[in-house]
N, C-alpha and C positions, 0 to 999 in steps of 0.2 A: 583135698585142700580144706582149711578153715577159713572157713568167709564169713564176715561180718558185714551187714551193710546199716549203715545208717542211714535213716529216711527209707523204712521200707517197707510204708504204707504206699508208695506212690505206685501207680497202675504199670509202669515198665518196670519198677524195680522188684514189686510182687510179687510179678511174672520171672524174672529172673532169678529170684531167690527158688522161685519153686524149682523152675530147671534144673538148678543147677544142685540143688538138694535131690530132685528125683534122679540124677546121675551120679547120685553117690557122694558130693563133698558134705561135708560138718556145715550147714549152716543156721546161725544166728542174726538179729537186728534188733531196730531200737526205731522208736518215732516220738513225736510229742502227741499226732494222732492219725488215727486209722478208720477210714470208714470203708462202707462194706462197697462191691463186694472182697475189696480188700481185707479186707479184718478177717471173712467167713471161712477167705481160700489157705488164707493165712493158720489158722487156726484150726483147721482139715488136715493142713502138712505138717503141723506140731510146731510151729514156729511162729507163732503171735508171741509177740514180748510178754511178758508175764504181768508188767504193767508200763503204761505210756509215761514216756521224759526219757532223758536223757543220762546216761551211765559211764561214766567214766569208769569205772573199775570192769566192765565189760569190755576193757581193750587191753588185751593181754602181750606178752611179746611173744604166746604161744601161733597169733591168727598169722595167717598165709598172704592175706590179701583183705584190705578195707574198702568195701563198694561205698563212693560217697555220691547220693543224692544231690539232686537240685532241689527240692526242701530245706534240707539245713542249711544252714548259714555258715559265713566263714569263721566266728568265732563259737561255734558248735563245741564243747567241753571234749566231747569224743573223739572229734576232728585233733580238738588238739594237743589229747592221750596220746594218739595213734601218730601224729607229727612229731611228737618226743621220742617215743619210740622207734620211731625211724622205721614204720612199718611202709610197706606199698602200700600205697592209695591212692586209687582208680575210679574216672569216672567212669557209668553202664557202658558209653560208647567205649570209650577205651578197652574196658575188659571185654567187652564183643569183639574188637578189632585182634586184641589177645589171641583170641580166645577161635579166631576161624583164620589166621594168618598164612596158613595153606590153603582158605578155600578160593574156588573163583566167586568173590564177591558183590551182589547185584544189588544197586542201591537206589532205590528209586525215592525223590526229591522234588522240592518247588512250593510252593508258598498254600498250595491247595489240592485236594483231589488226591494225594500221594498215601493214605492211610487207603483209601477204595482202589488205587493200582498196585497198591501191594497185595493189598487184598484176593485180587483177581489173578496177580502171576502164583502167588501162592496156591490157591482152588487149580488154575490149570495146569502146574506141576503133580500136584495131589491125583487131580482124574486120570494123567500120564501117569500113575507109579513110578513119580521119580520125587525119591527125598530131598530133601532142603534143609538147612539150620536156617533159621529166622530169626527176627523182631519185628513187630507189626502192629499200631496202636492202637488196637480195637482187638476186642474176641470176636474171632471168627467162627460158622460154623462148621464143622470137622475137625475142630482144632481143639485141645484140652487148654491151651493155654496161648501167651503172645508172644512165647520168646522160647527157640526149641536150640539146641548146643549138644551134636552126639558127634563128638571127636570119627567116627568112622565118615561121616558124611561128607562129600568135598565142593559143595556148590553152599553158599549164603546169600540169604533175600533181605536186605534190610531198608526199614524206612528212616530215609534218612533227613532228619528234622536240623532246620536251621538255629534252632533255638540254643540257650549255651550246655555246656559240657556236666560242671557240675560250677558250685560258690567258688572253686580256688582253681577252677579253668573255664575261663571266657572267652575259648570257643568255642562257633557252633559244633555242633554232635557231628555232621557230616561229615568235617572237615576229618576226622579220624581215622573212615573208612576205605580211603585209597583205593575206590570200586575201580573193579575192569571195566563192567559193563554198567550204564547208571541211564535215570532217565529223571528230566526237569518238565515240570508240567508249566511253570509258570512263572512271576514274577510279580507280588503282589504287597507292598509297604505290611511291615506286620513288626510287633512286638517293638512299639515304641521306646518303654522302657527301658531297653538294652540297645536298638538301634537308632537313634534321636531326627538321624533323618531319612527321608527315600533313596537317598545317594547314598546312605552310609552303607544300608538294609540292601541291596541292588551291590554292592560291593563286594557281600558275602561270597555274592554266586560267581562273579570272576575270580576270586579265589577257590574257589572250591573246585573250577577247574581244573586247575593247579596242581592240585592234589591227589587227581585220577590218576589210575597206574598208568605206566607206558603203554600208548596202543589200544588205550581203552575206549569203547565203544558209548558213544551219547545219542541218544536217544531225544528228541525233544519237540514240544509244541511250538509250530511256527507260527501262529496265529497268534501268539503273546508278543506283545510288542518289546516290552523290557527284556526278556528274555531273549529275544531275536538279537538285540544291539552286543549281550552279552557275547551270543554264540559268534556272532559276526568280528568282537574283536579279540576274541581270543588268539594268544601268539603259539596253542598246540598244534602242528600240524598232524602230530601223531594220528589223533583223532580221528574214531570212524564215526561220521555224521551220520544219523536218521532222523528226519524230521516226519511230521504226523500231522494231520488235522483232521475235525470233525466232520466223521461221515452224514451224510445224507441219512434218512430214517422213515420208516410209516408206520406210524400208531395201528396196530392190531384191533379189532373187534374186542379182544381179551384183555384190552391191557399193554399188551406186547409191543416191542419195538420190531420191527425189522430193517435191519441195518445194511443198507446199498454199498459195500465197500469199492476201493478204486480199482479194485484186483479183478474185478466185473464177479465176486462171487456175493452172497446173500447170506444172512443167518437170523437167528432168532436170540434176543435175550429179554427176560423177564422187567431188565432195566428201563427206567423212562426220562427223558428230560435231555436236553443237551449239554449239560457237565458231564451229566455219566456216560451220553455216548463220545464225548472227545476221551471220557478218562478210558472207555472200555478201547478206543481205539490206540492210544500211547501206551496201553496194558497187552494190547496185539501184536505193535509192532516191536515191543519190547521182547517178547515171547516170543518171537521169530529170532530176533537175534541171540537169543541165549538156547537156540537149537529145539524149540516146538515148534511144530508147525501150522500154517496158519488154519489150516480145518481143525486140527485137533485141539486149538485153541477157541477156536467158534463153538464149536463141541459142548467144550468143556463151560461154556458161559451160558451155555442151557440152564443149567441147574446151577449157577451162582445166583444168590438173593441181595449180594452186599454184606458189609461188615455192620456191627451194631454201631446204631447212631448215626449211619452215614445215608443220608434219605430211606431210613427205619420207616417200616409200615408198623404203626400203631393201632388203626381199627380199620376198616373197610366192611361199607354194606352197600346195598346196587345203588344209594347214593350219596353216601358218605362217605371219605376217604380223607384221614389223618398220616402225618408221616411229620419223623423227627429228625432232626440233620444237626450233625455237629458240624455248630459253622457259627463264626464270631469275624471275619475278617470281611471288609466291603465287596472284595472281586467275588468271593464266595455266596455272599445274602444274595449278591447280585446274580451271579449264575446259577444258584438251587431256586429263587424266585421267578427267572427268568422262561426256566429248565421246566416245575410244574407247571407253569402259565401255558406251557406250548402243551405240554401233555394234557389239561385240562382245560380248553379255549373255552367250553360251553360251559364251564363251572364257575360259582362264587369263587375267587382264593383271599384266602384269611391267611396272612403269614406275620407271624406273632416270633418277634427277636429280644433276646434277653441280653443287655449290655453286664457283660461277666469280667470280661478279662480286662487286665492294666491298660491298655490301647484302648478299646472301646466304652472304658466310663475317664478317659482322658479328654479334657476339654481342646486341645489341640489337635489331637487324635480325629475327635466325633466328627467333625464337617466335613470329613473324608468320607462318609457314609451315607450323602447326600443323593436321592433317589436311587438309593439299594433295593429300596422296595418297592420301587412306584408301579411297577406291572399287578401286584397284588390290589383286589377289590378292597380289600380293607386292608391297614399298615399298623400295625402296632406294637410298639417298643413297650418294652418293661425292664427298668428297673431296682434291685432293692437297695433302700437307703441303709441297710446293714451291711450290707459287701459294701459300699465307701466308707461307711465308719471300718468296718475290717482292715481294710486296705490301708488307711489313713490318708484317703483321696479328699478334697473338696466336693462339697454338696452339687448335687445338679438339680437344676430348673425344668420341669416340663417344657417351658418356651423354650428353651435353648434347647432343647434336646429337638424339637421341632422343627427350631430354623434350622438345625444340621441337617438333620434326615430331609428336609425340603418340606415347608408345610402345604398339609392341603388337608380335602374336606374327610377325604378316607384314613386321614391316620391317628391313632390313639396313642398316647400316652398313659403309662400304669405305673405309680410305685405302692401298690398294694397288693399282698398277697391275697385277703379278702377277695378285692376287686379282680384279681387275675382268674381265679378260682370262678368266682363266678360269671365273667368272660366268657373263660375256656369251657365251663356247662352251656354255655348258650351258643355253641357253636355247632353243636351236633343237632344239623339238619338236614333238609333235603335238598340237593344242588349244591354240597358246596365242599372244598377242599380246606384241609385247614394244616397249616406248615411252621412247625415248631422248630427255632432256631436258636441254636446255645451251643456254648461250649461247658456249659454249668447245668445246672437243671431247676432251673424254674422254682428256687426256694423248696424244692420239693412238692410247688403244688400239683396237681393231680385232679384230672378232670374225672366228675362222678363215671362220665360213660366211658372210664377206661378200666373203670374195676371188673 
């Protein structure tokens, strides 16, 4: 096939252009811009655009198939070459859905945690020698890439994100995948911008219901309150219910968790905190029902470290210990701060949040994020007043940003990269933990003791 995709800087669509080029089709893209490690991988496969904008004469009525990004816009020039010509055009979900339509598809979902439980069912298929086609929002390690498509394969793992489809389908991406088997970790108000309220956003997930094959198998955290009302009023009966919750655990000598499960058996994982041991248990019980079992999936969690960026170990020495977590949403600060706090009772915790996304530098939004952090020995938010000019957001106040997060005497406010910088240098000491939170990255600054 000839594939085009526009907007194919973005980190799932990168991923998929490579796939699907290293399985043989013709493919081409186009972006306004590219940053690494997009650009690098890009341009490794022979397929970095030649130069960044936008080309209309690049949409020919020779291509097969037009991949359109969430990037571009609806009045994208290419967009709408390719709409004249009456070519197909698909959003990533969509052509994945294409694209594994025979396989038995597993799709694991929820407002948090769902990139580190993909994460895990992928690593414990991997240590069983058994293949998978995938999508997965993180680079993993064992994995060359985030998105794998070999037509011989007949099982799919996908992370299935409530976010929209592409500019000219405003559905979420999940709603596409019509999984047999699928798992919800949660229910947590997110992406303002598109969802205006908590009832709208919470609405998703009774649809998405919906939309599971006959007979398909759900998986879900009982423990989440929104999440519970959902499961509770669904009119499927088809549905085979599994419900999960977070195991018991004791901190190792090493580091280590060891995890008490209800099955009266025990194991070991490298993991620490109480997000990740609810997420590694809805990744167990998930992997039991798609036919692992439950030792060889304890097994197999020996030697998972996590996905990048997902409570990332950054530095560690006998008394320092840095770690970075993609994490922008309130239930999240809250449980990756709540999560090291317990792992690390006798330490300072420094847990430093960067307000990145449309939701979280939204004045409507913020007060939703009201002691996120307050278990943290020290609290502090950073802002750049260049991502709201970007955005074309209204300015934010350090007071106001205060009284959201709830003030008190341990929390900082920063809209300087200066100031962040040297922060983040003065943080490397003895006693103390320090927890980098974004879904962005920090202006790029970079603490001297990470070089």
């Amino acid at each position: 096939m000839r594939i085009h995709f526009i907007a194919i800087g973005g980190s799932a669509m990168h991923n998929l252009a490579l796939a699907l080029a290293d399985a043989g089709h013709q493919v081409s893209g186009s972006d306004d811009q590219i940053l690494e490690p997009s650009k690098s991988r890009l341009q490794e496969a022979g397929l970095l655009p030649k130069k960044e904008g936008w080309d209309p004469e690049t949409i020919t009525p020779q291509l097969d198939c037009v991949i359109l990004g969430m990037h571009a816009r609806p009045n994208n020039p290419e967009l709408a070459r390719a709409q004249e010509l009456g070519l197909t055009i698909q959003s990533y979900p969509e052509f994945l859905f294409n694209s594994t339509k025979n396989d038995h598809r597993i799709v694991i979902g929820g407002s948090h945690g769902k990139t580190t439980i993909t994460s895990m069912l992928l690593h414990a298929f991997k240590w069983n020698n058994k293949p998978v086609n995938f999508m997965v929002g993180a680079q993993l390690d064992g994995f060359d890439r985030m998105v794998q498509l070999d037509p011989k394969v007949q099982t799919a793992v996908f992370e299935g994100d409530e976010y929209l489809s592409s500019p000219i389908d405003r559905r979420p991406k999940f709603f596409w995948y019509q999984a047999h088997c699928t798992l919800l970790s949660g229910i947590a108000w997110d992406h303002i911008n598109v969802f205006p309220t908590e009832e709208n956003y919470i609405e998703q997930f009774d649809i998405y219901l919906k939309t599971l094959a006959p007979n398909a198998t759900l998986v879900w955290c009982e423990e989440d309150e929104h999440l519970a009302k959902v499961v509770r009023r669904t009119h499927r009966k088809d549905l085979n219910l599994i419900s999960y919750r977070t195991p018991e655990a004791t901190l190792e000598a090493d580091g280590s968790s060891q995890v008490h499960w209800s099955d009266g058996n025990r194991s070991q994982t490298p993991l620490i905190g109480t997000h990740n041991l609810q997420n590694l248990a809805g990744a167990r019980a998930l992997a039991e029902s798609v036919g692992i079992a439950a030792s060889d999936f304890d097994e197999a969690m020996m030697s998972f470290t996590g996905a990048a960026r997902r409570l990332e170990l950054l530095k560690e020495t006998e008394n320092f210990t840095a770690f970075r977590d993609f994490a922008h949403a309130p239930s999240k600060l809250r449980a990756t701060t709540n999560g090291v706090k317990d792992a690390f009772p006798k330490r300072h915790l420094t847990a430093v949040f960067e307000l990145h996304t449309f939701s979280s530098l939204n004045k409507e939004f913020l007060p939703t994020y009201r002691d996120a952090l307050a278990r943290a020995d020290t609290q502090v938010v950073y802002y750049d007043p260049e991502v709201l000019e970007h955005k074309n957001m209204p300015e934010l106040s350090a007071s106001f940003i205060a009284e959201c997060f709830g003030q008190s005497e341990q929390l900082v406010i920063i809209d300087s990269k200066t100031e962040l910088q040297d922060f983040l240098n003065d943080q490397y000491a003895e006693n103390r933990v320090l927890l980098l939170m974004s879904s962005g990255w920090f202006s790029k600054v970079t603490p001297d003791w990470l070089d």
